[in-house]
Biopython code that builds the backbone (N, CA, C, O; Angstrom):
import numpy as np
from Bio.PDB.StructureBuilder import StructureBuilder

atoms = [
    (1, "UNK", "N", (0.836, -1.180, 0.000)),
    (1, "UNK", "CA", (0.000, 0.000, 0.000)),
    (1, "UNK", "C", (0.883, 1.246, 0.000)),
    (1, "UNK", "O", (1.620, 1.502, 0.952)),
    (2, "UNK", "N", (0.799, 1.968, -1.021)),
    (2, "UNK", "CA", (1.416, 3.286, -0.887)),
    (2, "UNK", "C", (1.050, 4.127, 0.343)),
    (2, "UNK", "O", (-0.094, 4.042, 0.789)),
    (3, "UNK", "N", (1.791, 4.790, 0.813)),
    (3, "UNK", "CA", (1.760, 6.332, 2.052)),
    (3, "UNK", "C", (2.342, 7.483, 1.214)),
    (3, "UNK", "O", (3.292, 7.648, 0.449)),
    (4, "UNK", "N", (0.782, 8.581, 1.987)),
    (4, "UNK", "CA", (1.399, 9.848, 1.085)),
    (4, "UNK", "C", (2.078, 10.616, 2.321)),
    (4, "UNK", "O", (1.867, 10.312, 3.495)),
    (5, "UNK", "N", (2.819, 11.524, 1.947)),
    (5, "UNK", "CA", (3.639, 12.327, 3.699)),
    (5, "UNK", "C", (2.153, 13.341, 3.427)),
    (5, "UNK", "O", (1.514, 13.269, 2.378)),
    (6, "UNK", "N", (1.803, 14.204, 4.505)),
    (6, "UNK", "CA", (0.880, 15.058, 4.592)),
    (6, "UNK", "C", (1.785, 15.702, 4.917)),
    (6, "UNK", "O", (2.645, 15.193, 5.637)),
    (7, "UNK", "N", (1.913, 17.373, 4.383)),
    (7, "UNK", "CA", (3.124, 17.915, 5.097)),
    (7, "UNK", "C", (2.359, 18.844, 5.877)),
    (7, "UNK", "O", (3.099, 19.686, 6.386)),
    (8, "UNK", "N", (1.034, 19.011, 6.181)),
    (8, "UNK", "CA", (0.156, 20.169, 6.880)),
    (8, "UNK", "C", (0.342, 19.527, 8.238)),
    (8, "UNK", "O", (0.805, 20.119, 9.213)),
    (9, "UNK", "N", (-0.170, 17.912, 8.213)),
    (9, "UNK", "CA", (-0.236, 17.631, 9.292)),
    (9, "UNK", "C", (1.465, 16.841, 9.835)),
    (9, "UNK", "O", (1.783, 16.707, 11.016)),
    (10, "UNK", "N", (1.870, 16.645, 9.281)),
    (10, "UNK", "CA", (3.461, 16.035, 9.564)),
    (10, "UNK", "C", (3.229, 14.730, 10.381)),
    (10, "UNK", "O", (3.858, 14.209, 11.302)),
    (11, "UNK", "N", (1.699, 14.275, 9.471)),
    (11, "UNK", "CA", (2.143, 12.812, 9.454)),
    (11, "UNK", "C", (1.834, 11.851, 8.164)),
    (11, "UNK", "O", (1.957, 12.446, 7.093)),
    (12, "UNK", "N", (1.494, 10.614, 8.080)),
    (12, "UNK", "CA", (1.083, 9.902, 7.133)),
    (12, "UNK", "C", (0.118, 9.554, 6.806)),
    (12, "UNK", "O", (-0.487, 9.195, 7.816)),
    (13, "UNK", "N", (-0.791, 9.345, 5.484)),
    (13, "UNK", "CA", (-2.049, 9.216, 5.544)),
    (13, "UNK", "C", (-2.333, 7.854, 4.486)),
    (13, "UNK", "O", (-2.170, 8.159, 3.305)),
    (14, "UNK", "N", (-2.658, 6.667, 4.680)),
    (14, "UNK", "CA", (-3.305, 6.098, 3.751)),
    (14, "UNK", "C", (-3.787, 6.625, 2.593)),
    (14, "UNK", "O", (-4.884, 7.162, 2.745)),
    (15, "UNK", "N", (-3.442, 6.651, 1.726)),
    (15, "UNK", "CA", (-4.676, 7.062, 0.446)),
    (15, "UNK", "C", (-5.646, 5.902, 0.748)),
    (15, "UNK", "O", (-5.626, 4.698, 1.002)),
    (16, "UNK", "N", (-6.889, 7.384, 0.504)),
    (16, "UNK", "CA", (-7.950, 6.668, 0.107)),
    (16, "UNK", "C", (-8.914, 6.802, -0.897)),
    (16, "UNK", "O", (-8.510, 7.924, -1.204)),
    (17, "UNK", "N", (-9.895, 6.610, -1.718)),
    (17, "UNK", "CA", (-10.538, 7.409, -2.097)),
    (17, "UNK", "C", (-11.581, 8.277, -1.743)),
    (17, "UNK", "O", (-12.233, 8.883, -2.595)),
    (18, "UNK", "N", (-11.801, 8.385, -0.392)),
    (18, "UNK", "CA", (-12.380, 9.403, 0.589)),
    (18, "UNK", "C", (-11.597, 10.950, 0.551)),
    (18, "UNK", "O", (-12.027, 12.102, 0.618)),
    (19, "UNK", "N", (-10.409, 10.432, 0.428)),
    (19, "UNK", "CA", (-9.317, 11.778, 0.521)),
    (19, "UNK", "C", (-9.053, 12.173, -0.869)),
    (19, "UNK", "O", (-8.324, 13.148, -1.053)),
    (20, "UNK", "N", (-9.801, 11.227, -2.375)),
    (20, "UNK", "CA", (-8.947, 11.576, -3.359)),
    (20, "UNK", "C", (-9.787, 12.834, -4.236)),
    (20, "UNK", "O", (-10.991, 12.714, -4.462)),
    (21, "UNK", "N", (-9.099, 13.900, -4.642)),
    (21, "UNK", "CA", (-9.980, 14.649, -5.815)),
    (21, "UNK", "C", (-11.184, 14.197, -6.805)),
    (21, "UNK", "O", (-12.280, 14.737, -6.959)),
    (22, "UNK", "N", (-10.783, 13.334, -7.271)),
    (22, "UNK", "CA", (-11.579, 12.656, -8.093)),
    (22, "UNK", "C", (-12.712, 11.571, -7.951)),
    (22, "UNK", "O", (-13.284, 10.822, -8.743)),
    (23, "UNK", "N", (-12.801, 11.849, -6.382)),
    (23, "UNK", "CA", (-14.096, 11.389, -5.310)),
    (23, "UNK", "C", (-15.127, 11.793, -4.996)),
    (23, "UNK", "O", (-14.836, 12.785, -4.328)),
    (24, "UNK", "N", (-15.998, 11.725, -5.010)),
    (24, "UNK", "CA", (-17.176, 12.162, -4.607)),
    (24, "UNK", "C", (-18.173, 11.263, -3.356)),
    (24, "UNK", "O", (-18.214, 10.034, -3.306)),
    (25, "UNK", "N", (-18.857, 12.109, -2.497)),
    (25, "UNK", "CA", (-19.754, 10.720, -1.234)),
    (25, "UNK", "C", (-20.898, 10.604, -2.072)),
    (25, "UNK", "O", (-21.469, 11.602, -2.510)),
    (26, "UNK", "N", (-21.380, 9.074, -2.400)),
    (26, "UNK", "CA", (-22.439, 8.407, -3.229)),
    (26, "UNK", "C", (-23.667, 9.200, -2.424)),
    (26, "UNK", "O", (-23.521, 9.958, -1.464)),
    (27, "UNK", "N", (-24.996, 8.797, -3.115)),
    (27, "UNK", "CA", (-25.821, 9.414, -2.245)),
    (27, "UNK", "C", (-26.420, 8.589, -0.952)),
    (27, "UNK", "O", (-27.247, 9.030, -0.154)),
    (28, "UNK", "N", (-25.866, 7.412, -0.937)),
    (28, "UNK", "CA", (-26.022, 6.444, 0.350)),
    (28, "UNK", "C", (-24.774, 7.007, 1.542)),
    (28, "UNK", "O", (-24.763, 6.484, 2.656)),
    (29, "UNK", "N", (-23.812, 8.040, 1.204)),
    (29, "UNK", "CA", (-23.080, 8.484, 2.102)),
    (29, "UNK", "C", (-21.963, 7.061, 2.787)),
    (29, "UNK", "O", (-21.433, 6.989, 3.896)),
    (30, "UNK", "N", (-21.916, 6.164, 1.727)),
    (30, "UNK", "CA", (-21.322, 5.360, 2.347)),
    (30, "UNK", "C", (-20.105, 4.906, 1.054)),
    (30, "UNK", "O", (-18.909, 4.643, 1.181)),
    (31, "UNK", "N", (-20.733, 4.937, 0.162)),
    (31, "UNK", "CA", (-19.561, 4.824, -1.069)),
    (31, "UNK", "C", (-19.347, 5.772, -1.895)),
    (31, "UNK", "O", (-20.284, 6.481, -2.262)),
    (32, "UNK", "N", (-18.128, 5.958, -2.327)),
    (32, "UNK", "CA", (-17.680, 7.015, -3.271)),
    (32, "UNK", "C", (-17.877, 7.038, -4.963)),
    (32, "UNK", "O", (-17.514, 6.000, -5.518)),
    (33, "UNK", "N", (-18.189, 7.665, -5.473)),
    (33, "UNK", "CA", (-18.239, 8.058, -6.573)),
    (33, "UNK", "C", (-17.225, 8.638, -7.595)),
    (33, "UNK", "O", (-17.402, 9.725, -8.144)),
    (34, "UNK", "N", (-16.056, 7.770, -7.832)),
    (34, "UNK", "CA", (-14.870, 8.047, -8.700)),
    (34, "UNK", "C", (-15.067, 8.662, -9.966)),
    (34, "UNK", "O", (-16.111, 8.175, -10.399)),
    (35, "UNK", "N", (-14.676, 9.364, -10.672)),
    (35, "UNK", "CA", (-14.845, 10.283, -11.870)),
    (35, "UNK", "C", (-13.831, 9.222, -12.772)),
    (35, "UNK", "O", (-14.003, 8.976, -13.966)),
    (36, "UNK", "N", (-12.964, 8.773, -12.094)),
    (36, "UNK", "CA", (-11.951, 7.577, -13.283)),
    (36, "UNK", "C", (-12.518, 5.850, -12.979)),
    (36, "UNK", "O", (-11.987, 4.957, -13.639)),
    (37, "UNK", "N", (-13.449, 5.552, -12.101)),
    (37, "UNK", "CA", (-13.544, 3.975, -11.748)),
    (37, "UNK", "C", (-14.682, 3.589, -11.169)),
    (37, "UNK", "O", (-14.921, 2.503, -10.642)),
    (38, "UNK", "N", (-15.550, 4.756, -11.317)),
    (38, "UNK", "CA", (-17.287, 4.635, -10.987)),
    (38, "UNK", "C", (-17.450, 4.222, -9.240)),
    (38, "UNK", "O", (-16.780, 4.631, -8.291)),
    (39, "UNK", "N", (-18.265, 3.544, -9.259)),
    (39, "UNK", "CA", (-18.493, 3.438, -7.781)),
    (39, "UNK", "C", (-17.768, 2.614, -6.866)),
    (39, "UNK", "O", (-17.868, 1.431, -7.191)),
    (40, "UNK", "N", (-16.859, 2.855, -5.523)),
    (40, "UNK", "CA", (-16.037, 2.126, -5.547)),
    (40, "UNK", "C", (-16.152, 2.581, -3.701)),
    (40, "UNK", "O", (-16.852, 3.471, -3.216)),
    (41, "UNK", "N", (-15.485, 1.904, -3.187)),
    (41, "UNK", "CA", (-15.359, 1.707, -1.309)),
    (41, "UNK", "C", (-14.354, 2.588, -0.927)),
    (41, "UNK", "O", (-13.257, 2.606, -1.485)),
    (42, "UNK", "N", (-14.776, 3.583, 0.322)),
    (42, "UNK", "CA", (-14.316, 4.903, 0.588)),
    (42, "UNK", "C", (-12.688, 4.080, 0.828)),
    (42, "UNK", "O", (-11.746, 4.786, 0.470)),
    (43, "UNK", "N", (-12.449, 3.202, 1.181)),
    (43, "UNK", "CA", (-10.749, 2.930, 1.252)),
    (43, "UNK", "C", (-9.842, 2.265, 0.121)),
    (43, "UNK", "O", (-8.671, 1.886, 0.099)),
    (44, "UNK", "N", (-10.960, 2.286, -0.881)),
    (44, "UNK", "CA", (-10.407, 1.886, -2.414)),
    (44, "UNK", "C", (-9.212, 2.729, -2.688)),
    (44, "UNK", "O", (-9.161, 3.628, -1.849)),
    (45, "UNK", "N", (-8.271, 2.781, -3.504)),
    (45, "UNK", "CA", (-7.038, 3.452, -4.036)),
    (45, "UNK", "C", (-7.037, 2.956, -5.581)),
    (45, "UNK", "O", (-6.929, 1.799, -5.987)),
    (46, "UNK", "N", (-7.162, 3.953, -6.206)),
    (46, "UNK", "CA", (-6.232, 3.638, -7.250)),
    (46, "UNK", "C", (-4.582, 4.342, -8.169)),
    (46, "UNK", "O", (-3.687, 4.973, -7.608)),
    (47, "UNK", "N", (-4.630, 4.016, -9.447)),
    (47, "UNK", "CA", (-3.321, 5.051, -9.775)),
    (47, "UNK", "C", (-4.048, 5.598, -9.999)),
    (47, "UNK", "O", (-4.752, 4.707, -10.474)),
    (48, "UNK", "N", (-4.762, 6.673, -10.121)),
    (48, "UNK", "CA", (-5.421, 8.188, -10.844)),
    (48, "UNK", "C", (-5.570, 9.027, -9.627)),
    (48, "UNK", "O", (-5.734, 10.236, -9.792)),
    (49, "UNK", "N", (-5.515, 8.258, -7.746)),
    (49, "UNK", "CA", (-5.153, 9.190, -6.731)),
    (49, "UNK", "C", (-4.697, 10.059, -6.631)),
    (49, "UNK", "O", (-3.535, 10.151, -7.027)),
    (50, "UNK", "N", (-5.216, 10.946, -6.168)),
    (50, "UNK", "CA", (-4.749, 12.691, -5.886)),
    (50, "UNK", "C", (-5.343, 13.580, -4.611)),
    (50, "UNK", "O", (-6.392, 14.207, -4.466)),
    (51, "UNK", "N", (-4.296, 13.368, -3.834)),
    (51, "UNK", "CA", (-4.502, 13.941, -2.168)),
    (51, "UNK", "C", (-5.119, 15.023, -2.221)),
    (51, "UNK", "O", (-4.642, 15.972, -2.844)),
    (52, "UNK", "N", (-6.369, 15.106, -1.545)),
    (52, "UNK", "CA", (-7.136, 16.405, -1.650)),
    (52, "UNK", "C", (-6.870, 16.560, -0.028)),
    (52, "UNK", "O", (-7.195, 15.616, 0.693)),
    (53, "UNK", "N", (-6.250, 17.806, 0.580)),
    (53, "UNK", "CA", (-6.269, 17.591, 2.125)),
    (53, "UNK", "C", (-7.665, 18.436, 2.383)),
    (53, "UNK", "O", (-7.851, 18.344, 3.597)),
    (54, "UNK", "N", (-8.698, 19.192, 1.822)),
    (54, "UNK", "CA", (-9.459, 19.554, 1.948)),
    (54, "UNK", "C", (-10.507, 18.495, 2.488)),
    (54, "UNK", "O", (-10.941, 18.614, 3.634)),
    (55, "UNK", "N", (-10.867, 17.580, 1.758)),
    (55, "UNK", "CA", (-11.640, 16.366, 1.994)),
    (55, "UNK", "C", (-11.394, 15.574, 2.956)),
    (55, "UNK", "O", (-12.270, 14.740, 3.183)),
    (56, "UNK", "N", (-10.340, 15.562, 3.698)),
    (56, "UNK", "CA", (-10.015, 15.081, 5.065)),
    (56, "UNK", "C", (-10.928, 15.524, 6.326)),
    (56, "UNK", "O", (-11.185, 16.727, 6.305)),
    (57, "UNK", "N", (-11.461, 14.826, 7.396)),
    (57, "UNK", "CA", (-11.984, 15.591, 8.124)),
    (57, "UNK", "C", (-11.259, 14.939, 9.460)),
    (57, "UNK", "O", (-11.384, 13.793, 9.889)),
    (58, "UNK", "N", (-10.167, 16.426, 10.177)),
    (58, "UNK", "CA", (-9.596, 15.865, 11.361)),
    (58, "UNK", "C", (-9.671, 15.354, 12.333)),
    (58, "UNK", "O", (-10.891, 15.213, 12.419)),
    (59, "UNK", "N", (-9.206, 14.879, 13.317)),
    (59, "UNK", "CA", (-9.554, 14.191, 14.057)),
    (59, "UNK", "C", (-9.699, 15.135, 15.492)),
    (59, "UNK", "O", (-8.941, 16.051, 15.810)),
    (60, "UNK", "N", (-10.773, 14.691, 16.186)),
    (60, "UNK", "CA", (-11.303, 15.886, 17.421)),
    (60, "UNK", "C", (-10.552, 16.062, 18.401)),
    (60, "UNK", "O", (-10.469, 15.132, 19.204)),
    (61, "UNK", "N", (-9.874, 17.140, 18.611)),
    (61, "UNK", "CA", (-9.358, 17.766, 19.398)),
    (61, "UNK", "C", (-9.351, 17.511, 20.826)),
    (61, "UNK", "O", (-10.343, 18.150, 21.176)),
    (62, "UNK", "N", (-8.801, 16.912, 22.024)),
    (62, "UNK", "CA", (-9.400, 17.040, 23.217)),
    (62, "UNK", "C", (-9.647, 18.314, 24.066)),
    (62, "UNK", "O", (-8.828, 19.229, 23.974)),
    (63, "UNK", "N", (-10.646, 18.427, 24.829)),
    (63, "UNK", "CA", (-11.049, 19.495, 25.270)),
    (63, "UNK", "C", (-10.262, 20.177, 26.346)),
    (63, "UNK", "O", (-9.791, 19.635, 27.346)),
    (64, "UNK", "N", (-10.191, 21.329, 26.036)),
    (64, "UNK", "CA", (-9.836, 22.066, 27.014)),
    (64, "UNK", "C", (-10.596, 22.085, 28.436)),
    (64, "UNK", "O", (-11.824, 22.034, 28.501)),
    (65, "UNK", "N", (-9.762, 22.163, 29.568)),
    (65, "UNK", "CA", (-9.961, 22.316, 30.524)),
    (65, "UNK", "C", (-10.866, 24.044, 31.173)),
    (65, "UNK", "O", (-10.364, 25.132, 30.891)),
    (66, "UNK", "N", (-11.689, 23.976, 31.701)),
    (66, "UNK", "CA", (-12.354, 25.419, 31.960)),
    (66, "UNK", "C", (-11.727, 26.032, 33.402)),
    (66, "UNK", "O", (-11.733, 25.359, 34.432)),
    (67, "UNK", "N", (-11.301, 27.110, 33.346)),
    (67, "UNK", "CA", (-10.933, 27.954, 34.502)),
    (67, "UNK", "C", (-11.848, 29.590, 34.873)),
    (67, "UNK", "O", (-12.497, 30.478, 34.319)),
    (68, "UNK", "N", (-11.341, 29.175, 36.152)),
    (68, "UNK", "CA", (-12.020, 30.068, 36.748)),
    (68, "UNK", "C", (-11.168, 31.797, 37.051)),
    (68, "UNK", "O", (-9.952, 31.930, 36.913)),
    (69, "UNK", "N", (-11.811, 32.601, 37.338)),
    (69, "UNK", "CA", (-11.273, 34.109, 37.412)),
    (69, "UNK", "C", (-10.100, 33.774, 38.446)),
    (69, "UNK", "O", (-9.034, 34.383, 38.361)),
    (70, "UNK", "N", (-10.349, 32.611, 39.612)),
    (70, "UNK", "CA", (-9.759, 32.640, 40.843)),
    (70, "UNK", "C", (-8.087, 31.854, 40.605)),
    (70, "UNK", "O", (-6.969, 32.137, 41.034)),
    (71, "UNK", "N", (-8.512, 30.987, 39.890)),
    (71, "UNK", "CA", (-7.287, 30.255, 38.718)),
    (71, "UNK", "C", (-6.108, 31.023, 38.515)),
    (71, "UNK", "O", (-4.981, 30.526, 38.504)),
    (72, "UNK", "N", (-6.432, 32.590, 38.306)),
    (72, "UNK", "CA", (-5.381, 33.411, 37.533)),
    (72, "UNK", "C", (-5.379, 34.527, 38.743)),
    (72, "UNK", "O", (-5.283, 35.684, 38.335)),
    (73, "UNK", "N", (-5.455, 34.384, 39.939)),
    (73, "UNK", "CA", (-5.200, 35.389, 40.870)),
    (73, "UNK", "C", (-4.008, 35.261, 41.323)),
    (73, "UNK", "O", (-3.722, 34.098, 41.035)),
    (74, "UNK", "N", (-3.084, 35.743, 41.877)),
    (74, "UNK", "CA", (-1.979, 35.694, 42.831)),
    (74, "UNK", "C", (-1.976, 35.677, 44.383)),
    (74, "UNK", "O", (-1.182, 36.149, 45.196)),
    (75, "UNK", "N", (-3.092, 34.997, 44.517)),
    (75, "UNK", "CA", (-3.522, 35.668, 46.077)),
    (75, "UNK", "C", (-2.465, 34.447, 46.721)),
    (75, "UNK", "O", (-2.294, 34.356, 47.937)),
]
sb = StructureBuilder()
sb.init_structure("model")
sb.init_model(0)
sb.init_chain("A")
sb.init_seg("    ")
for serial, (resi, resn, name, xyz) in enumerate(atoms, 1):
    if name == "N":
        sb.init_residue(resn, " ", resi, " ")
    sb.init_atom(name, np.array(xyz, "f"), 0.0, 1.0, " ", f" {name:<3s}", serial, name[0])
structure = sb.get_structure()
């Protein structure tokens, strides 16, 4: 299986065709819609792949902790 480097995120990403330009989400939201290989499974790859980092959706952040006014006093 090929790895592409992501250089936004500075790590590695599977190609998939979820991530590729030439992808589209079917209207069942579950399979993709290739413009070069018709309907095909969001972790399909082929050679006509092309990293869209737009189409990526990151992974959730953990939450910040909440503070209080009293937190930041010097007393």
């Amino acid at each position: 299986m090929l790895r592409v480097k992501n250089t936004i995120c500075g790590e590695t990403i599977a190609p998939a065709c979820e991530y590729c330009e030439h992808g589209r989400r079917a209207s069942d939201n579950v399979m993709i819609l290739c413009t070069k290989k018709g309907l095909v499974a969001p972790t399909f790859c082929c050679r006509k792949y092309l990293y869209d980092p737009l189409r990526r959706v990151p992974r959730q952040q953990p939450k910040l902790p909440s503070f209080s006014p009293e937190d930041f006093s010097l007393d």
